[in-house]
N, C-alpha and C positions, 0 to 999 in steps of 0.2 A: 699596367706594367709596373714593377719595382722602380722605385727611386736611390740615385745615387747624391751621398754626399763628397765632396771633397777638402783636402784643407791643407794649405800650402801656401807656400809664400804670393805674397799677391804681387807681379813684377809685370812693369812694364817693358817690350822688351824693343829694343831698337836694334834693326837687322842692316846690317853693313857688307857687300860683297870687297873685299879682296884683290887688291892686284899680284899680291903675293905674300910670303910668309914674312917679310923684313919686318910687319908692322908687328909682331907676335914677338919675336926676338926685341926689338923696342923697348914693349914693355914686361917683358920679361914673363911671358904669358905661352905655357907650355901648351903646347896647339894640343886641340880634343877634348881641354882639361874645361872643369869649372873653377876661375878662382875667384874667391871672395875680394874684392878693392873697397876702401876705405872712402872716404866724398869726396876727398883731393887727388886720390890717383882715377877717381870715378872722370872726374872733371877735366884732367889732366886728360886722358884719351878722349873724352866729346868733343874738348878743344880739336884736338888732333884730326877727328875724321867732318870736321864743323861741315868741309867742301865736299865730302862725299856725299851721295845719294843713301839717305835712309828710308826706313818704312815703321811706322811703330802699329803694334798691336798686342794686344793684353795677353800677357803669357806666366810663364811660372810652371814647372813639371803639373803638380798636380791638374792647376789653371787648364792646361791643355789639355788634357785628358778631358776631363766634364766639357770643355768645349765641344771636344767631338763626339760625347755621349748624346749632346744635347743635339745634334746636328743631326744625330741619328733617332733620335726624337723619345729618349729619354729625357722623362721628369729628374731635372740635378738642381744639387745646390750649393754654391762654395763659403769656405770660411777663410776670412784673410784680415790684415788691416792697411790698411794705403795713408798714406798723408793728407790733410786738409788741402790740397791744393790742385792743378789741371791733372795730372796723372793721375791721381786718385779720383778725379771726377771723370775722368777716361773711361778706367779701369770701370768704373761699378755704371757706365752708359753701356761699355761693350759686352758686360755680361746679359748685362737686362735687353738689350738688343736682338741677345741669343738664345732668350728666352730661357735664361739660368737665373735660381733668385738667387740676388749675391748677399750674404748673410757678414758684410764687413762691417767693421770697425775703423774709427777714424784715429791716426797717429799723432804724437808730436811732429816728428822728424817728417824732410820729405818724403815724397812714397818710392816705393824702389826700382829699381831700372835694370833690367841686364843687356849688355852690349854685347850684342852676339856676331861673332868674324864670321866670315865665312870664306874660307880659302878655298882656290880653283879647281881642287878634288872635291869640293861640297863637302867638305870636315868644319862642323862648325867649336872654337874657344869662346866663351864664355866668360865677359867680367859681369861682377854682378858685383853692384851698392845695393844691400838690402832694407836700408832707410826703415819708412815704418813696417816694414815687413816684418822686423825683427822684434818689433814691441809687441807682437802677439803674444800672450803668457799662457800659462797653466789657469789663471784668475780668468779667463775670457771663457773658457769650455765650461759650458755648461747642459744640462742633460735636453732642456728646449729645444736648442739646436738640432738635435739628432731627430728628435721626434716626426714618424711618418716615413722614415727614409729605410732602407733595404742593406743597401751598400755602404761601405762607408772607405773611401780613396785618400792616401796619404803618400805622401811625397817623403824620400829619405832625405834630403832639403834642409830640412826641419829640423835636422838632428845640432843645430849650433844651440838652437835650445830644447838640454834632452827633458826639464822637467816636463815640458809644454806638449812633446811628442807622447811622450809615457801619458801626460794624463787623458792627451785627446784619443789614445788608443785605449784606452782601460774605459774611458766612459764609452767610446766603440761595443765594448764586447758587453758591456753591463746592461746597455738598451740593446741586446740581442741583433745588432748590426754585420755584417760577413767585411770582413778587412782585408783590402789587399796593399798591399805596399810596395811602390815602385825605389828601388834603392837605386842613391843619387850617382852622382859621378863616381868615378874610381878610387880619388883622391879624397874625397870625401868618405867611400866605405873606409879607405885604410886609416884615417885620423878616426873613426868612430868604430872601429870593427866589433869590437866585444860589446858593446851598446848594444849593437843594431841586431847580430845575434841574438843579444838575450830578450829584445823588444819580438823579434820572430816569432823565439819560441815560446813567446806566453801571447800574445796577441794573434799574431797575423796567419790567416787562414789563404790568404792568394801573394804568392811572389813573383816583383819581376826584377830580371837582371840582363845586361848585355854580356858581352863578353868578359870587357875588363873589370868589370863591376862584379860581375861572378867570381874572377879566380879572383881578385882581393879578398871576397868577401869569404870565399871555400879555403883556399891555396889551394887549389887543385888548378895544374895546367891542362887536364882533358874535359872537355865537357862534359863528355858522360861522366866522370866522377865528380866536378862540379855539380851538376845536376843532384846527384846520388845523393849529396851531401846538402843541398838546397831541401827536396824532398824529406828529408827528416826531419823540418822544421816544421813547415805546414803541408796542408792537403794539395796546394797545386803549387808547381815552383814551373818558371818559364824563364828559359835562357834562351835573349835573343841574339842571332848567329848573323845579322846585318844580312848581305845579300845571298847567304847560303841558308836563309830561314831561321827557324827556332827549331829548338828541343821543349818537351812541355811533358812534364811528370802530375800525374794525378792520381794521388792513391795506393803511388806506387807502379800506374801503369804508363810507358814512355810511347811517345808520339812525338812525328819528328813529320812539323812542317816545309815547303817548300815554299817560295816565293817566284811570283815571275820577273825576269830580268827588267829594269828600267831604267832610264838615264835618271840618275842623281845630282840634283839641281843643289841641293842644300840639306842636311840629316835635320835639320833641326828640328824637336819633335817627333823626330821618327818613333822613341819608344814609346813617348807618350801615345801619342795616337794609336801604335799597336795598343795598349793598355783598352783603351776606347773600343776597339774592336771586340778584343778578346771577352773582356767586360758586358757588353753589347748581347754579345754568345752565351753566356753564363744567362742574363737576366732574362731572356730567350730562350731558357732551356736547353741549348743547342749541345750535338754532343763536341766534346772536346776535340776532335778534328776540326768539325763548321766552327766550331771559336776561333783555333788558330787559323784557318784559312781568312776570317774576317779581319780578324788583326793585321795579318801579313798585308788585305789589299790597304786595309785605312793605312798603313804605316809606309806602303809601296805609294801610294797616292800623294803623299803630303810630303817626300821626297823629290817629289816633280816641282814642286814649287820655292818657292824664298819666303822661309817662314814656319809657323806653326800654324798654320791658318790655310785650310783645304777651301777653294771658291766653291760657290754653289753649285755652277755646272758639273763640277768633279762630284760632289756630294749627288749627286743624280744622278750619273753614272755608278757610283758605290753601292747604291742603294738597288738599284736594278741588279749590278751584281751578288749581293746579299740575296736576294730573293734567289736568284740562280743557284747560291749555293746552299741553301733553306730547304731547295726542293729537290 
C-alpha cells in the first residue's frame, strides 16, 4: 500500500466543553475561528479553565489526518517540531503508539498547545500558542524525509511561515509526491489569500476546503461556483458542506456526496478526518464516490466524540463499513 507523509504544526491539544459562550466574549475569541495567542494570553485562559475538565491528545490539522490514516492502517509519517519538554515527549509517545513514525525535531521554546472550546452546539474556537511549532524552517526540509512515501499531506497552518510551506511543497513535487492540502481556518485563508492561491496553483494536486474557507478562499457565495473556481487550480477540489455533505470536483467531473444524519458531540477534526478518508479512497484506488462516502463516515464518526481522536471500537465499526462500501 502507498505511504503518506504529513507536515504540520506539531500541537498539543487540550479539549474543554463549555458551559456557554461568555467564556469566548472573555477573551475576545470569535467562536468557530482559529486564533493565534501569544504565551501570556496562552496562559492567561489555562489559568482560567485550571477547574474544568480537560482531555489532552496529540493534534494539529495535519497531526489528525495521518492519525486517521494510520488507524486505517496506512504506512504514515509526520514532520513537525515540539519542545524539549513533557508535551513534546507526549506528542512523539502518541504518534509512535499509533504506529506513525514521527520524523520530529526538538525546539527551543515550549512545544505548542491549542485550547480547543467547545460550545453546546459542538462548534469548536480554537486558541493556539504555537511555541516550538513555529521554529520549523525551510533549513529542516530536506529530500530524506520524503523518501519512500506516495502522498505527501500539508496543513494551510503553516502559512505563518510562507518560506517553510513553499519549500516543503516544492521539494513535494520534485521527489514525485501527489499533494493535497487542507486549507486552514477562514481567517487565516483571508490574511494569506493570494499566497495560498499561488501555492495551489503550482503545487498542490488535492484540495480541501469547508464552507467558510471556500468562499474566502474563491469569493464565491455558491458553492457550485466556489467549487468551479477551486477546480482550476488542481485535479481534485472538495468543499465540505458539514451536515449536508460535500461537493467534490475531479477533472472537472462533480459528485455530490451525502452524509447520514448524527448527533454532533464536538466538529473538532471533522475535516481532518474527512481528509483521512478521502485519502484512504485515493490510495485504494477507489472511485471518487467510495472516497467521499469514506470520508463523510470517518468525518460523521469522529463528530460523535470530544476530540480528534476516534476509539477503537468506532474504528471497527468504520472499517467493516468501508468493506461494505468497497464492495
Amino acid at each position: 500500500m502507498k505511504k503518506v507523509l504529513g507536515i504540520g504544526n506539531a500541537l498539543t491539544d487540550i479539549l474543554i466543553r463549555l458551559q456557554d459562550d461568555g467564556f469566548l466574549k472573555k477573551f475576545s475569541l470569535p467562536k468557530g475561528s482559529m486564533q493565534l495567542v501569544d504565551s501570556i494570553l496562552s496562559e492567561q485562559i489555562s489559568n482560567a479553565i485550571e477547574k474544568i475538565e480537560r482531555s489532552l491528545v496529540s493534534g494539529g490539522s495535519a497531526s489528525n489526518t495521518i492519525h486517521g490514516l494510520a488507524a486505517l492502517g496506512v504506512e504514515t509519517g509526520f514532520i513537525g517540531k515540539v519542545g524539549k519538554d513533557r508535551l513534546g515527549d507526549f506528542f512523539e509517545f502518541d504518534m509512535k503508539n499509533r504506529g506513525i513514525t514521527p520524523l520530529l525535531l526538538r525546539g527551543n521554546s515550549d512545544s505548542g498547545r491549542c485550547i480547543s472550546l467547545i460550545s453546546t452546539d459542538s462548534e469548536r474556537t480554537m486558541a493556539t500558542y504555537l511555541g516550538a511549532a513555529v521554529e520549523l524552517t525551510a533549513d529542516d526540509i530536506s529530500q530524506n524525509l520524503y523518501e519512500g512515501y506516495d502522498y505527501f499531506h500539508i496543513e494551510g497552518y503553516l502559512v505563518q511561515n510562507r518560506e517553510l510551506i513553499e519549500a516543503a511543497l516544492k521539494m513535494a513535487k520534485e521527489t514525485g509526491l501527489l499533494v493535497s492540502l487542507d486549507l486552514a481556518s477562514y481567517n487565516v485563508v483571508e490574511d494569506n489569500r493570494d499566497f495560498l492561491l499561488e501555492m495551489t496553483k503550482k503545487y498542490v494536486d488535492i484540495l480541501f476546503a469547508n464552507e467558510e474557507e471556500a468562499k474566502t478562499f474563491t469569493k464565491e457565495k455558491k458553492h457550485e461556483n466556489a467549487l468551479e473556481f477551486m477546480s482550476e487550480f488542481c485535479n481534485i477540489s472538495i468543499l465540505k458542506e458539514g451536515s449536508k455533505g460535500s461537493l467534490i470536483s475531479c477533472n472537472g467531473e462533480k459528485t455530490k456526496i451525502s452524509i447520514d444524519p448524527v448527533k454532533s458531540i464536538d466538529t473538532t477534526g471533522a475535516g481532518d478526518l474527512y481528509a483521512s478518508g478521502f485519502l484512504y479512497g485515493l490510495i485504494n484506488s477507489l472511485s471518487i464516490e467510495k472516497c467521499g462516502q469514506i470520508a463523510s463516515l470517518t468525518a460523521a464518526n469522529v463528530i460523535q466524540t470530544i476530540g480528534s481522536k476516534i476509539s477503537e471500537e468506532q474504528w471497527i465499526a468504520i472499517k467493516q463499513k468501508i468493506e461494505e462500501i468497497v464492495k
